[in-house]
LOPA-95674 format. One record per residue (C-alpha): residue number from 1; residue in one letter; x, y, z. Coordinates in pm, 1 decimal, decimal comma. Each point is the difference from the previous one (the first is absolute). Example, Ala and Ser with C-alpha at 12.3 -4.5 7.8 and 13.67 -1.06 7.14 Angstrom:
# LOPA-95674
+-----+----+----------+----------+----------+
!   i ! aa !       xx !       yy !       zz !
+-----+----+----------+----------+----------+
!   1 !  A !   1230,0 !   -450,0 !    780,0 !
!   2 !  S !    137,0 !    344,0 !    -66,0 !
+-----+----+----------+----------+----------+
//
This chain:
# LOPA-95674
+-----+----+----------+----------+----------+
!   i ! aa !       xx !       yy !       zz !
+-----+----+----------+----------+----------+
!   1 !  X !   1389,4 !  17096,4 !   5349,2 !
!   2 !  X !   -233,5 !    239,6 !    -70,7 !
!   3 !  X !   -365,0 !    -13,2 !   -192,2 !
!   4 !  X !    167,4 !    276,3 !   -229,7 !
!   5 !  X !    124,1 !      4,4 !   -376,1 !
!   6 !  X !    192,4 !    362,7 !      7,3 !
!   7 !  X !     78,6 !    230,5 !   -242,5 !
!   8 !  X !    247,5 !    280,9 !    102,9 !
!   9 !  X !     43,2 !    361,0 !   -125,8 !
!  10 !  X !    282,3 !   -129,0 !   -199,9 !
!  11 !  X !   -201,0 !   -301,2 !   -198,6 !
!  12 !  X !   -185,8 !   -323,9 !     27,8 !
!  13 !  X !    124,5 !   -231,8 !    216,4 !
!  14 !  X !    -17,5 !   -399,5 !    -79,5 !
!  15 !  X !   -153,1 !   -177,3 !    294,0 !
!  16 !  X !    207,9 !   -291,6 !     62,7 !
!  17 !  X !    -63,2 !   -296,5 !   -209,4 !
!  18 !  X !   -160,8 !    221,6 !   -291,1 !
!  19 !  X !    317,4 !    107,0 !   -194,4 !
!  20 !  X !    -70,9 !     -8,5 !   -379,1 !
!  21 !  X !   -387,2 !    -24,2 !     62,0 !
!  22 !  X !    -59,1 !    378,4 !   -105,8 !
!  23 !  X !   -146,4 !    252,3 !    134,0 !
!  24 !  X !   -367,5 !    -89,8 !     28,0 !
!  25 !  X !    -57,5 !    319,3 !    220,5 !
!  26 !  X !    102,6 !    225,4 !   -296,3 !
!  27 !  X !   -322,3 !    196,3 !    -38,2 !
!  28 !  X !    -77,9 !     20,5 !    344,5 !
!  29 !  X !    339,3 !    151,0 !     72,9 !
!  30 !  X !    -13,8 !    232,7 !   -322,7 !
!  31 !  X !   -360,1 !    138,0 !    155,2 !
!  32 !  X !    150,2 !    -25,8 !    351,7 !
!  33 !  X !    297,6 !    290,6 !   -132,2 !
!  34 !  X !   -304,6 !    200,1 !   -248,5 !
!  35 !  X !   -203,5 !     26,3 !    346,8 !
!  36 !  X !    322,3 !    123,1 !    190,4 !
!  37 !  X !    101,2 !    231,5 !   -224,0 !
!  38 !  X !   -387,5 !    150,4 !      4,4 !
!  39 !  X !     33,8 !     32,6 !    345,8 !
!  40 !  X !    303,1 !    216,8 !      9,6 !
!  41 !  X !    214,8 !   -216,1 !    239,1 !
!  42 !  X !   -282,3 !    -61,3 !    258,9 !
!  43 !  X !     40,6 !   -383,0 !    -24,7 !
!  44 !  X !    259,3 !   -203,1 !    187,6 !
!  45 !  X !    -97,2 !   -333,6 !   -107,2 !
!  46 !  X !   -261,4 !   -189,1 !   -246,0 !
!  47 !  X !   -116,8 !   -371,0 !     95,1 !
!  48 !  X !   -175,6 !   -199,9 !   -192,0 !
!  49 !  X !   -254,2 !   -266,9 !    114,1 !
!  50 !  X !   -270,2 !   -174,9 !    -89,8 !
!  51 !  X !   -107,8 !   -242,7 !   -284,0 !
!  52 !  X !    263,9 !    109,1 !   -245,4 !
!  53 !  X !    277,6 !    -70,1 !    226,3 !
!  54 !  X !   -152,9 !   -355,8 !    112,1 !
!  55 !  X !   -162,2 !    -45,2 !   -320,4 !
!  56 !  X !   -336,2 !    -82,7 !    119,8 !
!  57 !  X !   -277,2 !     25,5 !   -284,0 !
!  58 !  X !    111,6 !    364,4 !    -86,1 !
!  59 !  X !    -98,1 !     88,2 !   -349,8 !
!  60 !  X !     85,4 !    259,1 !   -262,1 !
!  61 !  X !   -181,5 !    236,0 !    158,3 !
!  62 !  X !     60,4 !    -52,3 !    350,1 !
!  63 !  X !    186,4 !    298,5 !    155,9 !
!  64 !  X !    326,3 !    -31,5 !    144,2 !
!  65 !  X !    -30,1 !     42,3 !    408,8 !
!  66 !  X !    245,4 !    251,3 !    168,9 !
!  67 !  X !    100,9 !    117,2 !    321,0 !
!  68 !  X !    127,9 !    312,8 !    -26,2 !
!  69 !  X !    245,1 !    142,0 !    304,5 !
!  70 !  X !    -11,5 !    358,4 !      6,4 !
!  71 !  X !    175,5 !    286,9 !    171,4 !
!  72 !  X !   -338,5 !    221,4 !     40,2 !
!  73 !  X !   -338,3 !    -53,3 !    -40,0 !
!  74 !  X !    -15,8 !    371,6 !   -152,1 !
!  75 !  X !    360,2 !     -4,8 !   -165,8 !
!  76 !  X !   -121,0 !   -311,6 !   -173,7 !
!  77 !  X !   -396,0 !     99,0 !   -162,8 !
!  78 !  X !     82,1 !    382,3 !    -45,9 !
!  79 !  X !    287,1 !   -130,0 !   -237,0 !
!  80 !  X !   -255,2 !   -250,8 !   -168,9 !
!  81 !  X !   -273,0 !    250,4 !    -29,9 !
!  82 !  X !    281,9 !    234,6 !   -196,5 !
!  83 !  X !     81,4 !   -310,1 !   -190,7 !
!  84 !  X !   -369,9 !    -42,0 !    -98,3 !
!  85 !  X !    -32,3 !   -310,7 !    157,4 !
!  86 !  X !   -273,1 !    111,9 !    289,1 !
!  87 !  X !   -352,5 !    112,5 !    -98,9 !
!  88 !  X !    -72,9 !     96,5 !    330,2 !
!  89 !  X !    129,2 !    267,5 !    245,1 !
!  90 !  X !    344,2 !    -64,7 !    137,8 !
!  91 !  X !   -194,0 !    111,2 !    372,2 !
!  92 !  X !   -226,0 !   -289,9 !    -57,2 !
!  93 !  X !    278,4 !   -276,9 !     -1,7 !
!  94 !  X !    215,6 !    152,8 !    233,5 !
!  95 !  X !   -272,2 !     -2,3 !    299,7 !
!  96 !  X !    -96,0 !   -320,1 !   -149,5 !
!  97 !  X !    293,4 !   -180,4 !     57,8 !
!  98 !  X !     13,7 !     32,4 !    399,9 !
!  99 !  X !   -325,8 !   -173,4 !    -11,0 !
! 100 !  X !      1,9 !   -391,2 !    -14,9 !
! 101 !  X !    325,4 !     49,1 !   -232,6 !
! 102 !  X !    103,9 !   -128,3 !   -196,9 !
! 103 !  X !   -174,6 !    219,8 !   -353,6 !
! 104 !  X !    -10,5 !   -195,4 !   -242,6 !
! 105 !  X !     -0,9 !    210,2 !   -331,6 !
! 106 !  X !     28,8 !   -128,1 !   -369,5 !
! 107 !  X !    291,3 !    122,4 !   -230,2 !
! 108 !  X !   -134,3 !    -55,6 !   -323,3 !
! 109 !  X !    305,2 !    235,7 !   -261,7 !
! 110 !  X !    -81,8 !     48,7 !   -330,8 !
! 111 !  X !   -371,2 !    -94,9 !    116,1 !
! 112 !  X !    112,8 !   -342,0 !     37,4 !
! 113 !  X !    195,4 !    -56,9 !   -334,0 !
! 114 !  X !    344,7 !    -65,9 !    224,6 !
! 115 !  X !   -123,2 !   -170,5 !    258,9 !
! 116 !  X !   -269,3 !    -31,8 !    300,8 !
! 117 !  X !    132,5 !     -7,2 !    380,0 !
! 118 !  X !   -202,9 !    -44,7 !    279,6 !
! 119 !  X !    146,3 !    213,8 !    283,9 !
! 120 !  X !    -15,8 !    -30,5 !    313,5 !
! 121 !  X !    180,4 !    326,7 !    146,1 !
! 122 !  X !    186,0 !    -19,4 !    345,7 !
! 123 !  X !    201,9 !    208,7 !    226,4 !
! 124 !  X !    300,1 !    -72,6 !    131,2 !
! 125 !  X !   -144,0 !     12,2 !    361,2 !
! 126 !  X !   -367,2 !   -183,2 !   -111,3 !
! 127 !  X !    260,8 !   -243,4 !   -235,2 !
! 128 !  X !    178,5 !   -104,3 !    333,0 !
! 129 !  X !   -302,9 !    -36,9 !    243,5 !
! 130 !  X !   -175,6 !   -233,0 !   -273,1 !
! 131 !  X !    345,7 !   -204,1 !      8,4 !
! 132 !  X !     17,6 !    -40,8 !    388,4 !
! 133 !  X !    -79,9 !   -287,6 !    230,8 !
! 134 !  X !   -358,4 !    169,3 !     78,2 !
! 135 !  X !   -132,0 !    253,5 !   -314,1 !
! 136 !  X !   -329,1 !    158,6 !     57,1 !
! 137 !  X !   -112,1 !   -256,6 !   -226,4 !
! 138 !  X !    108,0 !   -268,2 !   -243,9 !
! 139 !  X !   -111,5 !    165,4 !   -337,1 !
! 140 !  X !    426,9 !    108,1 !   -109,4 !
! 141 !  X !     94,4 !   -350,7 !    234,7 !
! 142 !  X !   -205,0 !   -206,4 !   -193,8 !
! 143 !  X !    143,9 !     89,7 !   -345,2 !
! 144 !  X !    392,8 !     36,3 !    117,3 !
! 145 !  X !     27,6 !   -294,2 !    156,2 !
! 146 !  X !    -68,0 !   -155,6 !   -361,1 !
! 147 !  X !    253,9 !    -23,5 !   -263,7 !
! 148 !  X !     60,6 !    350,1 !    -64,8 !
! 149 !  X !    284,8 !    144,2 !   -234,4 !
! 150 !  X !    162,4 !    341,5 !     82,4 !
! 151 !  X !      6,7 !    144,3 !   -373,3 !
! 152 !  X !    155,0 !    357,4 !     71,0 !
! 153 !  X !    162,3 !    155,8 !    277,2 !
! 154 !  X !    142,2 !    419,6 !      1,0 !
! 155 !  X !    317,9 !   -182,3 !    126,8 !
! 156 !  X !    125,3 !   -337,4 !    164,3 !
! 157 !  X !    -16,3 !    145,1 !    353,8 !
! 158 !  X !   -389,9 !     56,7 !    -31,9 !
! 159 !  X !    -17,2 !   -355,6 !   -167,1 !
! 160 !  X !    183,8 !   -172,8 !    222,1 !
! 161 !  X !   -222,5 !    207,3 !    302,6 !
! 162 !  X !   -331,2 !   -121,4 !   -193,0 !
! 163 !  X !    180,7 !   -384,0 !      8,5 !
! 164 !  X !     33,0 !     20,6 !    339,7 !
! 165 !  X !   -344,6 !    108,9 !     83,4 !
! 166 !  X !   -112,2 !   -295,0 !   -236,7 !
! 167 !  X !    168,1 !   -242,2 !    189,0 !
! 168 !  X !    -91,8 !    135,6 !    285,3 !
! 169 !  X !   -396,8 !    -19,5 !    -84,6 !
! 170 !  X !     80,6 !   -371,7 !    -98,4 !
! 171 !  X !    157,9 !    -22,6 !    358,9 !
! 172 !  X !   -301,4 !    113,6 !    195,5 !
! 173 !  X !   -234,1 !   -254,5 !   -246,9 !
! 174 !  X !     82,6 !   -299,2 !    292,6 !
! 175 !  X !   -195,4 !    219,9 !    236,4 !
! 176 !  X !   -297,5 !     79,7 !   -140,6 !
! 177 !  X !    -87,6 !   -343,3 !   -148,3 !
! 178 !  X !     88,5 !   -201,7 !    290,8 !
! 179 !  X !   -354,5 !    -14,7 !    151,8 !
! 180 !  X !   -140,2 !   -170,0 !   -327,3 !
! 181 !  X !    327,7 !   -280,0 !      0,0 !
! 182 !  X !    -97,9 !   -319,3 !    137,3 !
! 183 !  X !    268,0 !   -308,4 !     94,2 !
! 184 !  X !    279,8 !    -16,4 !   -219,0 !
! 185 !  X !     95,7 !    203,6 !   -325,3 !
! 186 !  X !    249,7 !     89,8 !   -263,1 !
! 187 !  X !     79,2 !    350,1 !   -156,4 !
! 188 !  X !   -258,0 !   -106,3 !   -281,3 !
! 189 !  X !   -266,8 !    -65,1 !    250,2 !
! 190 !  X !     36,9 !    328,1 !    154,1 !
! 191 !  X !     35,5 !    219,1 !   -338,1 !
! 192 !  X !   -369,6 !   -212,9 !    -77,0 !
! 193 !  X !   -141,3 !    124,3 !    296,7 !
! 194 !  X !    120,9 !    284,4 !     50,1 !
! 195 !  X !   -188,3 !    124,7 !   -366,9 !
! 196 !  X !   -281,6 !   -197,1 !    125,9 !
! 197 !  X !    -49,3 !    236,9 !    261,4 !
! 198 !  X !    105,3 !    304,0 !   -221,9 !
! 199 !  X !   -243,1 !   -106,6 !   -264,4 !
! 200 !  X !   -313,0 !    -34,2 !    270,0 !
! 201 !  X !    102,3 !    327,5 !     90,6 !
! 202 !  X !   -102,9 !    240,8 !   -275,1 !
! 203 !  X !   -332,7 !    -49,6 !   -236,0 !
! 204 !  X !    204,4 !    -78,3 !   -306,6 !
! 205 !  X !   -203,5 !   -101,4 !   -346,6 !
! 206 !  X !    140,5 !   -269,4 !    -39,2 !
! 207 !  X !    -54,8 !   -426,7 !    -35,7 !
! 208 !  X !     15,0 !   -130,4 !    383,7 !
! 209 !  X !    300,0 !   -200,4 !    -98,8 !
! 210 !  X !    205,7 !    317,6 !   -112,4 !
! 211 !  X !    219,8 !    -19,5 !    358,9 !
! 212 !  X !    116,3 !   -340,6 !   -124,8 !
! 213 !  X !     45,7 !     68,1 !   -358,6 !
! 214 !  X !    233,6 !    277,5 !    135,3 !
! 215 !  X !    185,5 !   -184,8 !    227,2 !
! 216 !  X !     89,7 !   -251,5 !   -293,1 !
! 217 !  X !    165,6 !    256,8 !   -193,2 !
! 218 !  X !    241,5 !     75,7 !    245,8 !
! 219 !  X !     69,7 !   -328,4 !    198,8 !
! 220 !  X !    387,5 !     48,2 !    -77,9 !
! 221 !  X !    -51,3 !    351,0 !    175,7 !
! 222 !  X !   -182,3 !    -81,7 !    357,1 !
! 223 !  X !    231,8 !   -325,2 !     -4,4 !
! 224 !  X !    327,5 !    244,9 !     -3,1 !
! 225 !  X !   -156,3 !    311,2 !    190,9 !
! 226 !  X !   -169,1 !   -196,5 !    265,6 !
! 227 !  X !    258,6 !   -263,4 !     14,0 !
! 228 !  X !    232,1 !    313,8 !     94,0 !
! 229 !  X !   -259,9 !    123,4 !    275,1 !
! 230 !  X !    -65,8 !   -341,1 !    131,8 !
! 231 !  X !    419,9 !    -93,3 !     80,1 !
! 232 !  X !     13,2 !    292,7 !    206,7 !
! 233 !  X !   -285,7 !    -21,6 !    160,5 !
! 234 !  X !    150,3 !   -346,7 !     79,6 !
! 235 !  X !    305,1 !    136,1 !     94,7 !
! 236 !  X !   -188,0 !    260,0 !    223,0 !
! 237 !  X !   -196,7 !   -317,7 !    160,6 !
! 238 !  X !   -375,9 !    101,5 !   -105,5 !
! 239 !  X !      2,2 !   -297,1 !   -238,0 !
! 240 !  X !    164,9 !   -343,1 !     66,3 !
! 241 !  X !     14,8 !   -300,1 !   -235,9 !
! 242 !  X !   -332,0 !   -247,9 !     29,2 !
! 243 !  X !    133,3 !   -216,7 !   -289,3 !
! 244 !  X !    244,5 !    -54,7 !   -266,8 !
! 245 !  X !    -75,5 !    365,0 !   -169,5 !
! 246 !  X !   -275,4 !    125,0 !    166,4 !
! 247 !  X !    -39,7 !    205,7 !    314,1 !
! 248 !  X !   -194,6 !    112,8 !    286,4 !
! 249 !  X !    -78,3 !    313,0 !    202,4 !
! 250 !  X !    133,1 !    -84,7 !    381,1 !
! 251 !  X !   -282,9 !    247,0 !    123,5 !
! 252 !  X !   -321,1 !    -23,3 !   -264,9 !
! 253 !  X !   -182,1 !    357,5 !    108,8 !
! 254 !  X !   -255,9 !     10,4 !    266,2 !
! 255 !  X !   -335,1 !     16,5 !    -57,4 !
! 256 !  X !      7,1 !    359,4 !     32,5 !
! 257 !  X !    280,1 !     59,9 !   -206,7 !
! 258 !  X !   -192,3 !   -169,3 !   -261,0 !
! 259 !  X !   -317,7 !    202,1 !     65,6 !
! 260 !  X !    228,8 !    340,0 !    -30,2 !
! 261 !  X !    134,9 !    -87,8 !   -319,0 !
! 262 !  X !   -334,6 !   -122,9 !   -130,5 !
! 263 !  X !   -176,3 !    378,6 !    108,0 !
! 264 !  X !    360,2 !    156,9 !   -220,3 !
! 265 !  X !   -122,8 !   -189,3 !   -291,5 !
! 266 !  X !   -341,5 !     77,7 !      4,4 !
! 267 !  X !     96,6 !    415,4 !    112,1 !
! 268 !  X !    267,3 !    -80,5 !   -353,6 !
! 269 !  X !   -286,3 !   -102,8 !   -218,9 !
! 270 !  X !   -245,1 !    266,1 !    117,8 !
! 271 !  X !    304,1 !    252,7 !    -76,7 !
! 272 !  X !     48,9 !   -195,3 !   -327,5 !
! 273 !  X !   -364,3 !     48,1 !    -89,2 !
! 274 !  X !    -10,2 !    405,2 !     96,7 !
! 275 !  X !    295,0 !     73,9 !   -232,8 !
! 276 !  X !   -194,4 !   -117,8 !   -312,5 !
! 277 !  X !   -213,2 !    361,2 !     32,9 !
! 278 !  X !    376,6 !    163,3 !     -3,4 !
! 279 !  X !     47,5 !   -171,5 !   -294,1 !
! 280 !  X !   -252,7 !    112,9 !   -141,2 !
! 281 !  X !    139,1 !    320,9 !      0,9 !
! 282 !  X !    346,2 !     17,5 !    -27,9 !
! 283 !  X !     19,8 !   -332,4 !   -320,8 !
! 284 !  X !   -129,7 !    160,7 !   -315,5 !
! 285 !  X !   -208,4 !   -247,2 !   -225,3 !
! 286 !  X !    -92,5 !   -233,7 !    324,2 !
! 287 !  X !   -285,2 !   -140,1 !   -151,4 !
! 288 !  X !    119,4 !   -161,2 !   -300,4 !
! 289 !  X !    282,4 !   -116,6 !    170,3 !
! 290 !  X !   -210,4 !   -167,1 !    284,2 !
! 291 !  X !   -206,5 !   -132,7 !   -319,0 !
! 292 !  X !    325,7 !   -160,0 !   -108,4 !
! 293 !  X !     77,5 !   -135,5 !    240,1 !
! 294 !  X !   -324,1 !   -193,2 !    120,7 !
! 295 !  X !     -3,6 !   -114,0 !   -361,3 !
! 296 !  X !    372,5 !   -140,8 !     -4,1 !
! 297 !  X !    -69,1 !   -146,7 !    335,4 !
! 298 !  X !   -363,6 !   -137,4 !     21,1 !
! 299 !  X !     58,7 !    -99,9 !   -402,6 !
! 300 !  X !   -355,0 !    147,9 !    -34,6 !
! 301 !  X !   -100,6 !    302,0 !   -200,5 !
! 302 !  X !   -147,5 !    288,9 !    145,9 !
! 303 !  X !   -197,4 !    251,4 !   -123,2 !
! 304 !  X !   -119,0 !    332,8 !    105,9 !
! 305 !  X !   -320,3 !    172,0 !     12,0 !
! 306 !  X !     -3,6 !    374,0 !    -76,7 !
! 307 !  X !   -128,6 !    112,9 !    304,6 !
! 308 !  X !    297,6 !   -246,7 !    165,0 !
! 309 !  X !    268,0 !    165,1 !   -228,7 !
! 310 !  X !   -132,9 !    356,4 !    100,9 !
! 311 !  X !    -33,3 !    -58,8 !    345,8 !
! 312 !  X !    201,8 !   -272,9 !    146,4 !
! 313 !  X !     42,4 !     82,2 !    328,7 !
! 314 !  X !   -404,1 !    -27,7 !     67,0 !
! 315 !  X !   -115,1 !   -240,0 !   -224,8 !
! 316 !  X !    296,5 !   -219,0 !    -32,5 !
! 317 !  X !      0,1 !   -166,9 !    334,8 !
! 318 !  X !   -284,1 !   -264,0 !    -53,0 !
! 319 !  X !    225,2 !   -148,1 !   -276,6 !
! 320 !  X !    290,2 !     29,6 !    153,5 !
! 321 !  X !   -150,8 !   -230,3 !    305,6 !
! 322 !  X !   -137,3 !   -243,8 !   -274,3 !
! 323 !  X !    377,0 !    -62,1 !   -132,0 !
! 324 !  X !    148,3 !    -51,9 !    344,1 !
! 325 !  X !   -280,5 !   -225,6 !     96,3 !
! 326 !  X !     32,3 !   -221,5 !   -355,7 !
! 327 !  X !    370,2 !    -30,3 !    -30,8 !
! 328 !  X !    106,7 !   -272,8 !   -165,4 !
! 329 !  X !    171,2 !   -273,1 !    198,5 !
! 330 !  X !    322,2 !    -28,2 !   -163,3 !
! 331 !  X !    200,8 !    136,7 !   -232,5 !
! 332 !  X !    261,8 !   -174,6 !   -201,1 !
! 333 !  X !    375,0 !     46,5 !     30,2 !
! 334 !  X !    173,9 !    168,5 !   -289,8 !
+-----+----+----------+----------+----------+
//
């Protein structure tokens, strides 16, 4: 079982146990096949992540988050620059996206009358490295590993090959969250930790209870995908049973195991931190989405000063510190 709700080239396709439920992924996968179509057959496959799909807290104006597989960096943004989609040059985002990829760039048609999607745009190459047992860093891990949806694919080969690399990325989740699993645990105990550590990992605006809140919107999901990782790492012998439904690593890492994993995370959250000035470039209208956000997340209106508005980048930063230092403590499940 896979973390994946598919939708072939040829239609939507029901994930089991949703038959006459609808299709509550109908606008995402009507902007998923507008974005396609703008970028001239440069896109193999369109996932969606994120609150929609777990339904935590989005709101009306939340934008939908997408991971965008592409063919070629400059295939991809010289067909959305013709499309009218990119105010900047095409050179910028394709010598961009070699550098801490993935972009991220904001497709916004009709100036946001049909629709708002976060992108996040990926090669096949970079989509397959931040799948594998040991990405540069966790930043594509982190999200993937969640319950994801793959909304539209160019054909079922390259779905079924962006499945695969799913699973896979679920797979190598055992590994990396080992060193922070102590005595005995269940697929639900290692989904929670395993988004404590991704949470820790990144400065995210958000209350410090957001890692739980997420975790409870998709119990069902880290109970099946886990569950699936767990019985063969049973089967493989790197887990055996400590009591009725719980299990234990035969070999809990080293010290310096734990120590090398510990030095990824912090490298991943440096990297993390370093892409938000690519950002800046490449997502038009950054600032009043971060805005947004912090308000949808903190619950706390924020308001900017002209000279903050005109020049973010320099006088932005002292208030930016103030809202990761006064999070709230918790936020409340939808």
């Amino acid at each position: 079982m896979t973390n994946t709700r598919s939708e072939g080239s040829g239609g939507p396709r029901q994930p089991a146990g949703t038959e006459g439920t609808g299709d509550r992924f109908a606008d995402a996968r009507a902007l998923a096949a507008r974005l396609s179509d703008a970028a001239g057959g440069s896109v193999e496959a369109v996932i969606l992540y994120g609150s929609h799909i777990l339904g935590a807290n989005p709101d009306r104006h939340s934008a939908l988050d997408f991971v965008l597989v592409v063919d070629g960096y400059r295939r991809f943004y010289a067909a959305m620059h013709e499309a009218g989609e990119l105010h900047r040059p095409v050179w910028l985002f394709a010598g961009l996206a070699n550098i801490l990829p993935p972009n991220v760039i904001a497709y916004t048609p009709d100036e946001g009358a049909s629709g708002l999607a976060k992108c996040l745009v990926v090669s096949r190459d970079h989509f397959t490295l931040g799948t594998s047992p040991l990405p540069r860093d966790h930043f594509l891990a982190a999200r993937l590993v969640q319950k994801v949806a793959v909304i539209w694919a160019a054909d079922d080969a390259r779905r079924q090959w962006v499945e695969k690399r799913l699973a896979g990325a679920q797979d190598a989740a055992l590994t990396w969250v080992a060193p922070w699993l102590e005595g005995s645990f269940d697929a639900e105990t290692v989904g929670r930790k395993l988004l404590e550590v991704c949470y820790r990992s990144e400065f995210r605006p958000e209350a410090r209870n957001r890692a739980e809140v997420v975790f409870a919107v998709q119990r069902e999901h880290f109970r099946d995908a886990l569950g699936r990782v767990l019985e063969r790492a049973e089967r493989e012998g790197s887990v055996i049973q400590a009591s009725e439904g719980r299990l234990r690593l035969v070999s809990p890492p080293p010290p310096a195991e734990r120590r090398r994993w510990r030095r990824y995370f912090r490298r991943s959250k440096a990297r993390a931190t370093a892409r938000w000035v690519k950002h800046v470039l490449t997502f038009d209208n950054w600032l009043p989405y971060i805005v947004r956000k912090v308000e949808r997340r903190t619950g706390r209106p924020v308001r900017l000063t002209r000279v903050e508005r005109r020049w973010p980048l320099i006088f932005l930063w002292p208030r930016m510190i103030r809202v990761f230092m006064t999070r709230p403590e918790r936020e409340e499940p939808s």
